[in-house]
N, C-alpha and C positions, 0 to 999 in steps of 0.2 A: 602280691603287693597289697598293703594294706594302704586306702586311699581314704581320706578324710572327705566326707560328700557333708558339706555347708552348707547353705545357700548363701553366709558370706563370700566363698568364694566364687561367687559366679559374679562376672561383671557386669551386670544387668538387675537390672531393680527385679524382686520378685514378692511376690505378696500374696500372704491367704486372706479373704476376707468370707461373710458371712453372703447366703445367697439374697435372701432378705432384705436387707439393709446396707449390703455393703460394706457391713462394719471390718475396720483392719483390724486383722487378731494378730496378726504377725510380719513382717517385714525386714530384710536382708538388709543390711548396712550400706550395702551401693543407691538402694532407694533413698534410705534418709539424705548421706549425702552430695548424690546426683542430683535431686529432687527437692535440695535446701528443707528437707522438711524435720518436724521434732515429734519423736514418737509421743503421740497424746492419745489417752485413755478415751477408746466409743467415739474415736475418731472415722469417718466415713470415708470412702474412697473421693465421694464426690467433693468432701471438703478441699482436696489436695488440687483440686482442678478448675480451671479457667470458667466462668461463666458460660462462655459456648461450648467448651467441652462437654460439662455437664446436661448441657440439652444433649446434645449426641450421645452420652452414656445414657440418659435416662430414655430417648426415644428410640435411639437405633442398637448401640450395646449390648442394654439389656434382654429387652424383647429376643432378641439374635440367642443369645446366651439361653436364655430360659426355652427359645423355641429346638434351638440345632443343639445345645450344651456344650457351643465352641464359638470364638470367632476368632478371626488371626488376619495381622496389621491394620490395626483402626488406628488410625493420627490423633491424638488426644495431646493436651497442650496443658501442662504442671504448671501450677503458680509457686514461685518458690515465695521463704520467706521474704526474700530484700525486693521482691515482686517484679523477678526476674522469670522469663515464662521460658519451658524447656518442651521443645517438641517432642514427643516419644512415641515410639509405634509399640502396638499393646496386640497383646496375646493373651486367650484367656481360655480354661476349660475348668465346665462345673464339674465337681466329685461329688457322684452323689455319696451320702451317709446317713446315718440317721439324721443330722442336721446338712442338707447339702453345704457344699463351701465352694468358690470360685478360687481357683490359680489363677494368679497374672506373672505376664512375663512385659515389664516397661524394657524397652531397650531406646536410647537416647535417639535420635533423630536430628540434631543438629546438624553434624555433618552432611546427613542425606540433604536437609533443606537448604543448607549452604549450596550445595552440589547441582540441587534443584534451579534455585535461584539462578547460579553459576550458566545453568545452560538456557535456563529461558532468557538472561539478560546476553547468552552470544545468542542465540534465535533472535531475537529482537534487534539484535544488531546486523547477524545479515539479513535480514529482510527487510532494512532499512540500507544496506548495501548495494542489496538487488534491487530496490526500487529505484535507488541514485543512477545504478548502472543502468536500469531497463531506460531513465530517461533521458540518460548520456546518450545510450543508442538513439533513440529517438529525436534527438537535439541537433540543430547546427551550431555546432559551439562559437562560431561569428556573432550572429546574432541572437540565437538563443531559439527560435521558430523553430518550426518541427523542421525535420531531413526530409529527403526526398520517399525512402521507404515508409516513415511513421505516415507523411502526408495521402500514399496510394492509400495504406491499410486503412484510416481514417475515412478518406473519401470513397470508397468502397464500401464501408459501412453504413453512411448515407446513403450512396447510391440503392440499397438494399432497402432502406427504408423509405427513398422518392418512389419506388417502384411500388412498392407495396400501397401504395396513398397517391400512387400519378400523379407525383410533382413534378415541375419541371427544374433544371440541375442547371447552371450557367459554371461555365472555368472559364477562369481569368490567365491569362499567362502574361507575365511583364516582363520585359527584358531591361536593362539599363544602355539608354545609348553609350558608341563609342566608350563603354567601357575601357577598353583595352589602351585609348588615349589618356583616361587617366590613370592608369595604373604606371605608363611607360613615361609619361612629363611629369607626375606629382608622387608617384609611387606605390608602392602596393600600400603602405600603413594609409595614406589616402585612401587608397581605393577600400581599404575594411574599415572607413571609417566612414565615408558613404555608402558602402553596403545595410553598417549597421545603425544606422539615421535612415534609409528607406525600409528596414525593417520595421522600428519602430514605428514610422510614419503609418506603416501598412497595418501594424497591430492596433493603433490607437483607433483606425477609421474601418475596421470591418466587424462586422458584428457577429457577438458573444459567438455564436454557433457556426460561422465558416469558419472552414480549414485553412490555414494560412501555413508557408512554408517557403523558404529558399530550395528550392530543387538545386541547383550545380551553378555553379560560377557566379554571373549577374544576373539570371533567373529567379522571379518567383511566382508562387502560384497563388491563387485562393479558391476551393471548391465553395460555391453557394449553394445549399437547399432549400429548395420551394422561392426559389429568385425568376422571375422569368423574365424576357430579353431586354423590355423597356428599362426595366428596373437596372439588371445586370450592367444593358449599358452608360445609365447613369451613374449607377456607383464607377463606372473603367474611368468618365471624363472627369466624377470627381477628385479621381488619382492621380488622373493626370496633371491635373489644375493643383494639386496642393503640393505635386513635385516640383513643380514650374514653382512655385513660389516660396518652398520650402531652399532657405541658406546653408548648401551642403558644405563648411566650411572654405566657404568665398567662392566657389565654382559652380557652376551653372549645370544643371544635371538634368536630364530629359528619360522620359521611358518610354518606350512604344508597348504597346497591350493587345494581345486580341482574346475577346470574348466571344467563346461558343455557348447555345442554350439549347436544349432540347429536351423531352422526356422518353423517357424508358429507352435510353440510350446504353451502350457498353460502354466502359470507363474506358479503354483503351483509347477508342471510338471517339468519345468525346476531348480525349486530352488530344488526339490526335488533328481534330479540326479546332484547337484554340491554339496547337502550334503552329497551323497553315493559315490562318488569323494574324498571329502575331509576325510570319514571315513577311504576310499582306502589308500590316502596318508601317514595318521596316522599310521592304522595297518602295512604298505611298513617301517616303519620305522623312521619317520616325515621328516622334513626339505627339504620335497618337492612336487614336482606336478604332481597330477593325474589328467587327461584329456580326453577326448573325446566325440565326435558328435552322436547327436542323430536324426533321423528322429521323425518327427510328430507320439507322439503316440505311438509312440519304446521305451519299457524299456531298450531293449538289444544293447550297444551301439555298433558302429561297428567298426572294428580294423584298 
C-alpha cells in the first residue's frame, strides 16, 4: 500500500524551525489554521506566542531542548491573529545536522483545559458541599448553635489546652423551666420559638471563645476557658436575669442553671457535676443557680 506521509495530514500543528533562532522554516496546514496564524517570511516561533509563553520558551524550553535534545507536554499558550489565545501542549526534539533544527509537535489543548476547568470547578464544589454538610452535622438546625456532638469535640479541645496552661474550665448547663407546659397549652411552634429566642439570647451574651450549644430538648450548655467560679457564677445570674426579663412572645419563661468550675478535671467529670448542679437548682425550686468548685477527682464539692 502506497501511503502518502504529509505532514498536512496530521491533525496536529507540526513545525521545523532553526535551533538558533527559532526561525520557522516550515509548517503543516493544521498549525496555520489552528493557530489563526499567516505564513511570514523569518518569522520566529516566539512571535506566534503569548507574552508568558515566551518567557517559558525562552527560560525553561529551551535550555531543556539544548541540554536533554527533547522535551514533551510543555503548555504554551498561541496568540492567534483576531487575538484569540489557544492552549497547546508541545513536543519537541532537536535533529542534529549540519545546521541542527528542532521538530515540534503543537497539538490543541483546549479541550484538555475545558476538561480541567470542568473538574476543578466540581472540586470546588464539593468541597463547598462537604463543608455545608460537615456544618449541618455540627448544627442544631432549631437554633443554629452547635449539636450536642460538635459541643463535646469543641470543648474537649479546650479542655486540652486549660490543662496544658492550668486553667480553670466552668460548664454551665441550663435547662428551661416547665418546658413541657409550654409545648402542651401553647404548642410546639411556641415552644421552637422560645427555644430559638433563648438561643439567641445566649449567643449575643457569651463570649467570642465559649462553647455554646443546645445539647437535647430544653437543654443548653456553655463550656468557659480560663473562667473561674466567681466569674462563671456571675455570668449563670446574669442569664438568668436577662431571661427573667427578656419577652418570649408574651409568656413568662424561667431557666434553672448549674455551674461546675474546676481545673485539670475530666470532661465527663465535669459535665457530670454541672448536671447534679443543675438537678440542685431544679429541686431548690428553679429560676436559679446552683454552683460550685471542684478539685481534680473530688465528687464532693467544697463550700
Amino acid at each position: 500500500m502506497d501511503l502518502a506521509f504529509t505532514p498536512d495530514a496530521f491533525p496536529c500543528g507540526c513545525l521545523i524551525t532553526t535551533l538558533s533562532e527559532q526561525l520557522i522554516l516550515r509548517a503543516n496546514r493544521y498549525f496555520y489554521q489552528e493557530c489563526q496564524q499567516d505564513p511570514i517570511a523569518q518569522q520566529r516561533l516566539s512571535d506566534v506566542l503569548t507574552p508568558a509563553s515566551k518567557i517559558v520558551l525562552e527560560s525553561f524550553v529551551m535550555p531543556m531542548l539544548l541540554d536533554l535534545g527533547h522535551c514533551e507536554e510543555i503548555q504554551l499558550t498561541v496568540q492567534g491573529r483576531s487575538g484569540e489565545r489557544l492552549p497547546v501542549l508541545v513536543n519537541a526534539h532537536v535533529q542534529q545536522a549540519d545546521e541542527p533544527l528542532i521538530y515540534w509537535v503543537f497539538n490543541s489543548a483546549r479541550q484538555r483545559d475545558k476538561l480541567y476547568q470542568e473538574l476543578v470547578d466540581l472540586r470546588n464544589a464539593l468541597e463547598e458541599k462537604a463543608e455545608r454538610l460537615e456544618l449541618l452535622s455540627q448544627t442544631d438546625e432549631l437554633t443554629g448553635l452547635l449539636n450536642r456532638r460538635a459541643f463535646i469535640s469543641r470543648s474537649l479541645a479546650l479542655l486540652k489546652q486549660a490543662e496544658r496552661h492550668q486553667q480553670s474550665c466552668s460548664f454551665l448547663l441550663l435547662d428551661i423551666d416547665y418546658f413541657k407546659q409550654i409545648n402542651d397549652i401553647h404548642g410546639h411552634a411556641c415552644g421552637d420559638a422560645v427555644l430559638r429566642a433563648l438561643g439567641g439570647l445566649l449567643l449575643q451574651n457569651c463570649r467570642e471563645h465559649d462553647v455554646l450549644a443546645r445539647i437535647g430538648g430544653e437543654e443548653f450548655a456553655v463550656f468557659c476557658l480560663d473562667q473561674g467560679a466567681e466569674p462563671a457564677a456571675a455570668f449563670a445570674g446574669k442569664l438568668l436575669k436577662l431571661v427573667n426579663q427578656q419577652p418570649f412572645d408574651g409568656l413568662t419563661v424561667t431557666v434553672s442553671i448549674g455551674v461546675a468550675t474546676a481545673t485539670l478535671m475530666p470532661f465527663e467529670q465535669l459535665y457530670k457535676h454541672a448536671d447534679l448542679l443543675l438537678y440542685d437548682a431544679k429541686h431548690a425550686g428553679r429560676n436559679q443557680v446552683c454552683s460550685a468548685i471542684y478539685p481534680r477527682h473530688d465528687l464532693n464539692p467544697q463550700p
